[in-house]
C-alpha positions, -999 to 999 in steps of 0.1 A, spaced: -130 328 -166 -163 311 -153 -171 304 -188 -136 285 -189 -144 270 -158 -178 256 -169 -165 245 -200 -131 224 -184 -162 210 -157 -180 200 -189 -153 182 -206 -142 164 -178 -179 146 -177 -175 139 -208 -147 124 -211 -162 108 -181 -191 90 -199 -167 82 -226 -146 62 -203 -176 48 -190 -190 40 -224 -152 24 -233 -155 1 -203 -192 -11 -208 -208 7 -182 -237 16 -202 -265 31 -172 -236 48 -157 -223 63 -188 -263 73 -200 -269 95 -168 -237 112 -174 -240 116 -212 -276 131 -202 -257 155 -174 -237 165 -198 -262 170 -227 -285 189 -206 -256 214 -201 -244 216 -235 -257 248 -259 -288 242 -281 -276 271 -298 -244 274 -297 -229 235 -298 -256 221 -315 -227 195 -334 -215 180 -293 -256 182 -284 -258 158 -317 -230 135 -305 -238 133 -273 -273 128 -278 -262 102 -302 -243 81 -275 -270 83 -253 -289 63 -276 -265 43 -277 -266 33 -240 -297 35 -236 -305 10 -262 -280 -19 -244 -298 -13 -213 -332 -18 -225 -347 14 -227 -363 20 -260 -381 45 -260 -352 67 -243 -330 55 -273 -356 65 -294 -359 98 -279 -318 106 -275 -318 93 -314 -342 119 -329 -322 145 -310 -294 134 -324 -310 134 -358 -320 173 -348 -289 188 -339 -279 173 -376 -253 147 -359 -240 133 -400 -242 98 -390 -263 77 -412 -268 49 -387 -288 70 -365 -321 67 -388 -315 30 -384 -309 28 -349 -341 49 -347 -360 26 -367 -350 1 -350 -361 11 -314 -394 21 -328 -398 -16 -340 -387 -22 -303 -413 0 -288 -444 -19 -314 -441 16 -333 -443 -6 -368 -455 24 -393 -427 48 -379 -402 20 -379 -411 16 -416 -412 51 -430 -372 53 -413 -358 19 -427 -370 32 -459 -358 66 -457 -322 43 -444 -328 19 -471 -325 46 -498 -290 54 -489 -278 16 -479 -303 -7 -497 -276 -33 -494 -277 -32 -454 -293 -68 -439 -301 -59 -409 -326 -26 -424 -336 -50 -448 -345 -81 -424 -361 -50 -398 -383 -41 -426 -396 -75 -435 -394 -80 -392 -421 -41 -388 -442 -60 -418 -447 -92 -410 -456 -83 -371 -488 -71 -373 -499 -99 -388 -480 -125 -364 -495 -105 -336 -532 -104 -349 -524 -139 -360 -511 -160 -328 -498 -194 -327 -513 -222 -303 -489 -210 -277 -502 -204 -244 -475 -175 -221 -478 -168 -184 -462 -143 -169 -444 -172 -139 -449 -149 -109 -433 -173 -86 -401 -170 -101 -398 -129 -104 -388 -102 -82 -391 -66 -80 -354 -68 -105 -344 -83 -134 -353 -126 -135 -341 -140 -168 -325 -172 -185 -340 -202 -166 -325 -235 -169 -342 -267 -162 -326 -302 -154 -335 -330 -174 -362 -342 -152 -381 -310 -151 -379 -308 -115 -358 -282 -108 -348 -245 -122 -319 -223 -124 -328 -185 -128 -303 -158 -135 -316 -126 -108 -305 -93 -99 -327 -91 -64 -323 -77 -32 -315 -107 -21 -284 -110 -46 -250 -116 -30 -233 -76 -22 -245 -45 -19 -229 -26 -49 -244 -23 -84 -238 -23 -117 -225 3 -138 -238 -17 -166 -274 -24 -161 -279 0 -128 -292 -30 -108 -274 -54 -83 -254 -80 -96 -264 -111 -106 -267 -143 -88 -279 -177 -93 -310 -189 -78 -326 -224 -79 -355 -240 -73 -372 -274 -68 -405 -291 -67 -421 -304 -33 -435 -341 -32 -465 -326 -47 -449 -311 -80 -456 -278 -64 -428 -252 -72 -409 -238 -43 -395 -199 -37 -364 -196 -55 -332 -194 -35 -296 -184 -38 -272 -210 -47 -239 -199 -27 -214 -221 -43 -219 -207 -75 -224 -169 -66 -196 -139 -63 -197 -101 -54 -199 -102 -96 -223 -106 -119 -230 -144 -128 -256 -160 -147 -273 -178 -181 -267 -213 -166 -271 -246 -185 -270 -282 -175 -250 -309 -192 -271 -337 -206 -261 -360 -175 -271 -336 -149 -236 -333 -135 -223 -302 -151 -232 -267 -150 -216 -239 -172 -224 -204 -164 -214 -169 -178 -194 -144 -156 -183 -111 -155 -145 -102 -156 -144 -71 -134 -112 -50 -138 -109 -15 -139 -82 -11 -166 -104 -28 -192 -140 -30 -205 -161 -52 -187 -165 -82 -203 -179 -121 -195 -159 -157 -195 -176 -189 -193 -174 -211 -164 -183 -249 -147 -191 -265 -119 -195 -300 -111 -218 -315 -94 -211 -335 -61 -236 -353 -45 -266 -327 -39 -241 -296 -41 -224 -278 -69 -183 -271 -69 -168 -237 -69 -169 -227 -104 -137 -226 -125 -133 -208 -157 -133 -231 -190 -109 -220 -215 -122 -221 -249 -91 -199 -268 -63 -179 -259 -83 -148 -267 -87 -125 -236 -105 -93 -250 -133 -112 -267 -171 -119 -249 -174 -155 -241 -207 -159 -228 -244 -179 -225 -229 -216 -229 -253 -246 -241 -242 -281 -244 -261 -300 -271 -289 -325 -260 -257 -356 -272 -232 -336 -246 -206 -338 -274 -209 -294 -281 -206 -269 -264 -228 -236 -281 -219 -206 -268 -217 -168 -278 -191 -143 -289 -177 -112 -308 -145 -135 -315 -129 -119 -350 -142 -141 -376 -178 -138 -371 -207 -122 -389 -211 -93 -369 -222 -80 -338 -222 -114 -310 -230 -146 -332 -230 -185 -321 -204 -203 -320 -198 -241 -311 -171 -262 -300 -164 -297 -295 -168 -308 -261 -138 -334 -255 -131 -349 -216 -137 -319 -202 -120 -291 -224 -135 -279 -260 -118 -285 -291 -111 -261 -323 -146 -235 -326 -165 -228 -352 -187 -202 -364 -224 -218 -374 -224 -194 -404 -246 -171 -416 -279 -190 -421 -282 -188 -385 -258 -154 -374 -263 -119 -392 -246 -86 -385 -272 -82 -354 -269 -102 -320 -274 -137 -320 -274 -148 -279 -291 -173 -253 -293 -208 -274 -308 -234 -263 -318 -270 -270 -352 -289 -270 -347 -326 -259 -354 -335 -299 -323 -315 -308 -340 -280 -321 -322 -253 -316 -332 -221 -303 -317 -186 -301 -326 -151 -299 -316 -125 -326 -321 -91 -334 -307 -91 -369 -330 -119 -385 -365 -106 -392 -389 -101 -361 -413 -81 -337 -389 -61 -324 -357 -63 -300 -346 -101 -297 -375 -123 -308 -369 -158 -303 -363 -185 -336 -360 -221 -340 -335 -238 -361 -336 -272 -375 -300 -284 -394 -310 -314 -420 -287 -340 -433 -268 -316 -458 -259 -293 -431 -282 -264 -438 -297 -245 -412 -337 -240 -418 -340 -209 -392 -382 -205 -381 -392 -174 -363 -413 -185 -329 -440 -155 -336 -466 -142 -314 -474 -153 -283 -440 -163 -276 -421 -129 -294 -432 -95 -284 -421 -60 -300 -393 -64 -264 -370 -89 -257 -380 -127 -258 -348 -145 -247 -337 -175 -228 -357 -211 -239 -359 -242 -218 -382 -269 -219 -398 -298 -202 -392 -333 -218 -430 -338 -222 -452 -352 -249 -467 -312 -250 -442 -283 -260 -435 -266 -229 -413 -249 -206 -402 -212 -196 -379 -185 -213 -380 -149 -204 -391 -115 -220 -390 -78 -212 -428 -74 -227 -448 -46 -209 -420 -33 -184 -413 3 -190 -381 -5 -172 -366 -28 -190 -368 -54 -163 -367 -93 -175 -387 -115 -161 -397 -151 -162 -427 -163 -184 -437 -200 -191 -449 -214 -224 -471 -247 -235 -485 -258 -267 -513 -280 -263 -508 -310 -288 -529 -308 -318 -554 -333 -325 -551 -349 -360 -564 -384 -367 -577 -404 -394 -612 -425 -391 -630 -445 -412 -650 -478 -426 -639 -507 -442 -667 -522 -456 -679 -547 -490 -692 -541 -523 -726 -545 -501 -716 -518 -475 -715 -543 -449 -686 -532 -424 -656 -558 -422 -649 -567 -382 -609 -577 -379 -599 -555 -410 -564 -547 -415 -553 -508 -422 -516 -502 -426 -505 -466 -425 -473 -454 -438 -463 -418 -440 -433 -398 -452 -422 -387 -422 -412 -429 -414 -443 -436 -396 -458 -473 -399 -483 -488 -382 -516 -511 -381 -553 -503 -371 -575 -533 -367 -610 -526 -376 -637 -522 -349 -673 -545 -351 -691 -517 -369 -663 -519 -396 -645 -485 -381 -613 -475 -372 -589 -443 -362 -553 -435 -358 -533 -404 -349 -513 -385 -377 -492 -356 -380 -491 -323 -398 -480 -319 -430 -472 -356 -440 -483 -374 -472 -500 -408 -461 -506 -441 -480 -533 -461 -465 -535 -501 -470 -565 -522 -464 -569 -562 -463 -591 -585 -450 -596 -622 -454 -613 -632 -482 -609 -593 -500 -585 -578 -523 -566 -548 -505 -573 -515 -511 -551 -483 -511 -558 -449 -501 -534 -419 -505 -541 -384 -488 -515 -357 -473 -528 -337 -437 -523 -299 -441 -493 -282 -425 -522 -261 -408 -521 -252 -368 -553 -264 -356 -574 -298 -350 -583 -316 -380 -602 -353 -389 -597 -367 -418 -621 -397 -431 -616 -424 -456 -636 -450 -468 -622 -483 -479 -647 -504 -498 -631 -539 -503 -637 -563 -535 -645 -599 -528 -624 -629 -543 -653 -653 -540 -681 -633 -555 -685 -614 -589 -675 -574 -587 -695 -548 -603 -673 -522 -621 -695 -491 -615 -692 -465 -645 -682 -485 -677 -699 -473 -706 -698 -480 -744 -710 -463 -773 -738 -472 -782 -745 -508 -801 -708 -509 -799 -677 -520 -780 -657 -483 -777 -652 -479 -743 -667 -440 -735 -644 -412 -718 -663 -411 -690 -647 -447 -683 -617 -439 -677 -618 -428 -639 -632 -468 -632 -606 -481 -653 -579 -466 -640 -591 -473 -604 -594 -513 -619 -555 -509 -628 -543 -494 -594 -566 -522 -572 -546 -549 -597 -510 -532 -588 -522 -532 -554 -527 -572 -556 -500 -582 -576 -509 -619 -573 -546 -622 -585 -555 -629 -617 -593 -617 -630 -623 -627 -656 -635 -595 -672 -670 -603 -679 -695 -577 -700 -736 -586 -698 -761 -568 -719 -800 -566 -716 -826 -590 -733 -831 -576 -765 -814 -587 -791 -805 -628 -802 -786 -649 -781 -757 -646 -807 -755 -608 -815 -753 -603 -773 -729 -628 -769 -706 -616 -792 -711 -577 -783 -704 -584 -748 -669 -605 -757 -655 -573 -772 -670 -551 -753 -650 -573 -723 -616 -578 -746 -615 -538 -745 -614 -535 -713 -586 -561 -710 -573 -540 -740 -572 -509 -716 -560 -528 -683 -530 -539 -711 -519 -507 -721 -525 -493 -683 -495 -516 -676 -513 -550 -663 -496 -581 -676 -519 -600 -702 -515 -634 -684 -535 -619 -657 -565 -609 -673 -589 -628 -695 -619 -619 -714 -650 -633 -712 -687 -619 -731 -720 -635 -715 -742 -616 -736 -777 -623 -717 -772 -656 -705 -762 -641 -665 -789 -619 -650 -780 -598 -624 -790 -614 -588 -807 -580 -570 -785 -574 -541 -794 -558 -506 -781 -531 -514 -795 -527 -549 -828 -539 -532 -824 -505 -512 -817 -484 -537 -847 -494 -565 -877 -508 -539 -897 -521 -567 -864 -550 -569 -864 -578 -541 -833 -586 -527 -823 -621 -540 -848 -618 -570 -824 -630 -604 -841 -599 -633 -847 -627 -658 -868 -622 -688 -902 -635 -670 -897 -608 -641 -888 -579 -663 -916 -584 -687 -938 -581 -651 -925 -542 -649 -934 -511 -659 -916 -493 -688 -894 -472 -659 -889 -498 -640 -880 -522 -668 -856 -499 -686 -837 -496 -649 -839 -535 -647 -824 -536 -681 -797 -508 -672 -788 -533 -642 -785 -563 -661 -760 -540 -688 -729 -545 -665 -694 -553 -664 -680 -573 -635 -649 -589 -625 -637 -623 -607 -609 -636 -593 -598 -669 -607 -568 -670 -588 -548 -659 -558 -510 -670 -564 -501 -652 -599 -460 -653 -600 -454 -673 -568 -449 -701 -583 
C-alpha cells in the first residue's frame, strides 16, 4: 500500500511538470521534473528516469541553464531514453557552454544518423569556426554597461533616434508586483527608461508606469518618428500556455499612452512577439511560430499602413532556419540585425547582420567575437554616429543565466590615399587636380598641396580609379582596389605628369640592334604610351627616335624614321587612331639637353649642357658610351590639344 501510495504521489508530480511544461512554465516545471527524477528508480524505471531527465533538459535549456541541460541530457542519454534528438540537444548546449571539441565529437556522432539535419550541420560549422573567431576578434570594443544592470535579468535596450534616451527590458526588485514567473523564476518584467543629463551623462534607469502591468512586458522599439512604441506582452491565462502579443503606445507630449494590443492576424495560439519597425516606418519586423515558417520562431514582416499592418510575410530561409530567429533590429543605414541559434555560431544566440541587395537576396554576416560569445548575444541598438556603436545584451559569464546590458563601438578604420603629382623633372605640381572615383559611387576632387602632395579618405574593399590634370600636362590615371582587410591601411600613388610644351622621354624603348624591331621588353612603355593617349582623347603626338653620333647623317636619319613609324605601328594596332600620331626620325641632328634631373643622376653631365659631338669627344670611354646611351632616345610631343572637337 505505501508503495501505491508513493507511486500515485509520484504521478501526480508528474503530471504536474507536464502541465507546467504544456503551459510554458519552464523553471517551474524543471524543479518539479528534478523532484520527480530524484525520486524515480535508477534501477528499476530507468525508461521514466530517461524521460524525465530528458524534459528537464528540455527546460532547462529555455531558461538559460546550459550546463544543467547538458547535464539532464547525458542522463537521459544513460538511462537509454531512444530519442535521437538528445545527442543534438547535447551538442548543442556544449557549444553553449564554449565546450567546442565535445560539441563536435556529438554533432558527428548525430550527423551519422541525420546528415541531412541543418541545424547539426550549421552547429558544426558554428563549434569550428569559433575558436578561431574568438582567437581572432574584430575591432569591436564590449563593456559590460553597469549603469544599466541589476542584480536580475536587464536585456533588449532600445534607443530613440537621438541617442539620448534608452528603454531596457528588467526583471528587478523594483519591477511592478510581487509574484514571479513560472517561466523564467524571476519577477516579471517591466519597462525602464533612461535619459541623459545636460552633460550627456546617463541617468539611473527608472520604471515607466504607463507602460508596465502585474505581467511580464518588454523588447520595446521606437518608430522612426519618435512617437510610437511597440512592446511585447505576456498573455497570462491559466487555461492556456503562456504566450506573448505585441502592443503600442503613443506618445503624448513627454508621456507614453496605455498600451493597446496591435492585431497583426486572427491567429490567437501563435507567439507574436519582439516588434521592429524599419528605419522608413513603412514595416513592421516582428517574431513568431505562425504555421508557415521554417521552423522553430522565425521573422516575419508586415506592412505598416495608418496604424494597422497589412498581409505578413515570412523573410524566407536565407535569413530563418529550423532554429530561433528573435530580437531584430535596425541600424540607421538599414542593416538588419537578428539573433539565431540555427545559422552557424559560438553558441546559444549569436548575433548576425543582414544586408538585402536589389534582387532581394538576403546576404546574412555573422557579428563574431567580441560581440558573440558561446551564451546568448541578443537585442542590437545603435547610436546614429559616424562610429558603429550602441548597446545589445548577452548572457556571457553568468552561471545564472542572467541578461545583462553590454555596449559596443567600432572605432572607424583609417584608410586614405596620399601621394605626389609631380613632372617628367620630379618637380611637384602646386594646384594639381586628382579625381577619385570608386565603385562603391564615390567621386570627389583633391587639390594638390605646395610640395605637390595630396590625401583623401577611402573605404574597404573598393576598386579606385584615380585621375590627375594640371594646366599645361596631360592627365594621368591610376587604378588600385583597398583590401577588404579590418585594420588601418595607406596607400600611396605617384602621378608623374607629361608636359604639352616640352619634348617627353619614353623611358624603356629598345630596338634590336642596328635595326628598327621594337624589343619585348618594350612593351610595358608602350602600352603605358596607349593608355596615357586614351586618357587624353584630344591630343595629337610627334613620335620622334634619335640615335648617337656614329654613323652618316643619312644612315641615322633614316634608322631613326622607322625606328619612330614602329612605334606609331604599335600605338595603331594598340587601338590609337592614325590621324593622331605622326612619325618623325631625327637621326643625330637633336642632342639631348642634360636635364636637372639627369644632371643628378650622372654628375659628370651639367644640367643645361646640350651632349653634342664636341662635348662627348671631351669624356671618357664610360662616360661617353652613357652620353651616347642618352642621346639614343625616343620622345614624344604634343602638336595639338583639340583632336575631334572640331
Amino acid at each position: 500500500m505505501s508503495l501505491t501510495a508513493l507511486f500515485g504521489c509520484r504521478t501526480a508530480k508528474l503530471s504536474t511538470a507536464e502541465a507546467q511544461f504544456d503551459r510554458g512554465e519552464y523553471f517551474a516545471a524543471a524543479n518539479t521534473y528534478r523532484k520527480v527524477y530524484n525520486k524515480t528508480s535508477a534501477s528499476k524505471e530507468k525508461e521514466l528516469r530517461g524521460r524525465i531527465a530528458a524534459k528537464m533538459g528540455l527546460c532547462y535549456e529555455r531558461i538559460n541553464m546550459p550546463s544543467r541541460a547538458a547535464g539532464a541530457y547525458q542522463n537521459a542519454m544513460r538511462y537509454k531514453n531512444p530519442d535521437s534528438l538528445i545527442m543534438l540537444n547535447l551538442a548543442r548546449m556544449q557549444h553553449n557552454e564554449g565546450k567546442y571539441k565535445d560539441a563536435i565529437k556529438n554533432y558527428e556522432l548525430y550527423t551519422a544518423k541525420e546528415p541531412d539535419n541543418i541545424l547539426a550541420k550549421n552547429g558544426m560549422k558554428g563549434a569550428l569556426a569559433a575558436p578561431q573567431w574568438r582567437a581572432n576578434k574584430t575591432r569591436f570594443v564590449v563593456k559590460r554597461a553597469d549603469l544599466f544592470n541589476s542584480r536580475r535579468a536587464d536585456f533588449s535596450p532600445a534607443l530613440n533616434k537621438e541617442g539620448d534616451q534608452i528603454y531596457i527590458t528588467s526583471s528587478t526588485e523594483k519591477a511592478k508586483g510581487d509574484d514571479k514567473s513560472e517561466v523564467t523564476g524571476l519577477k516579471f518584467n517591466d519597462i525602464f527608461f533612461s535619459k541623459k543629463d545636460e552633460k550627456g551623462v546617463w541617468q539611473k534607469p527608472e520604471p515607466v508606469e504607463s507602460l508596465n502591468t502585474e505581467f511580464d512586458e518588454g523588447t520595446p522599439a521606437i518608430s522612426p518618428d519618435g512617437n510610437t512604441m511597440y512592446i511585447t506582452r505576456a498573455r497570462r491565462d491559466a487555461a492556456f500556455a503562456t504566450s506573448t502579443e505585441i502592443f503600442f503606445s503613443i506618445r503624448s507630449g513627454g508621456d507614453w499612452s496605455e498600451a493597446k494590443k496591435l492585431d497583426i492576424t486572427k491567429d490567437t495560439l501563435s507567439v507574436f512577439a519582439h516588434p521592429a519597425p524599419s528605419p522608413d516606418g513603412k514595416w513592421l519586423y516582428f517574431v513568431s511560430d505562425m504555421p508557415g515558417g521554417s521552423g522553430g520562431k522565425d521573422i516575419w514582416r508586415a506592412p505598416l499602413e495608418s496604424g494597422s499592418v497589412g498581409p505578413v510575410e515570412n523573410l524566407g530561409d536565407m535569413i530563418n532556419t529550423p532554429g530561433d530567429e528573435m530580437f531584430p533590429s535596425f541600424h540607421p543605414d538599414g542593416t538588419l540585425y537578428f539573433s539565431s541559434n540555427g545559422h552557424p555560431g559560438m553558441g546559444g544566440l549569436d548575433i548576425f547582420s543582414a544586408r538585402e541587395d536589389e534582387w532581394g537576396l538576403w546576404h546574412v554576416e555573422n557579428m563574431r567575437s567580441p560581440i558573440n560569445s558561446n551564451g546568448d548575444d541578443f537585442g542590437m541598438t545603435f547610436l546614429a554616429t559616424e562610429e558603429m556603436q550602441g548597446f545589445f545584451c548577452s548572457n556571457r559569464g553568468d552561471a545564472r543565466g542572467y541578461d545583462h546590458i553590454y555596449s559596443f563601438h567600432r572605432p572607424n578604420i583609417k584608410v586614405r590615399v596620399t601621394g605626389y603629382v609631380v613632372d617628367q623633372e620630379d618637380y611637384p605640381l602646386q594646384g594639381a587636380i586628382v579625381r577619385v572615383v570608386g565603385r562603391d559611387g564615390s567621386n570627389y576632387k583633391i587639390v594638390t598641396k605646395p610640395d605637390g602632395t595630396f590625401e583623401a579618405k577611402i573605404n574597404r574593399g573598393v576598386e579606385y580609379v584615380m585621375m590627375a590634370g594640371a594646366q599645361g600636362y596631360l592627365n594621368a590615371r591610376e587604378e588600385f582596389s583597398s583590401d577588404d582587410e579590418d585594420a588601418d591601411a595607406t596607400y600611396d600613388v605617384l602621378f608623374t605628369l607629361a608636359s604639352i610644351t616640352k619634348p617627353v622621354l619614353i623611358d624603356n624603348i629598345t630596338y634590336d640592334f642596328d635595326k628598327a624591331t621594337l624589343r619585348p621588353e618594350s612593351t610595358t612603355a608602350l602600352n603605358e604610351l596607349i593608355q596615357l593617349l586614351n586618357d587624353n582623347p584630344t591630343v595629337t603626338i610627334e613620335l620622334s627616335a634619335h640615335t648617337d653620333m656614329v654613323g652618316t647623317d643619312v644612315y641615322n636619319e633614316s634608322l631613326s624614321q622607322r625606328r619612330a613609324q614602329s612605334v606609331v605601328d604599335y600605338l595603331v594596332k594598340g587601338g590609337i587612331a592614325q590621324d593622331r600620331l605622326t612619325a618623325k626620325g631625327h637621326g643625330k641632328q637633336s642632342p639631348v639637353l642634360i636635364s636637372e634631373k639627369i644632371s643628378k643622376q650622372y654628375p659628370f653631365l651639367p644640367a643645361e649642357q646640350v651632349l653634342d659631338p664636341v662635348f662627348i669627344e671631351n669624356l671618357t670611354d664610360e662616360e661617353r658610351e652613357i652620353a651616347n646611351q642618352l642621346n639614343r632616345r625616343t620622345e614624344f610631343q604634343v602638336l595639338d590639344i583639340t583632336y575631334g572637337l572640331q
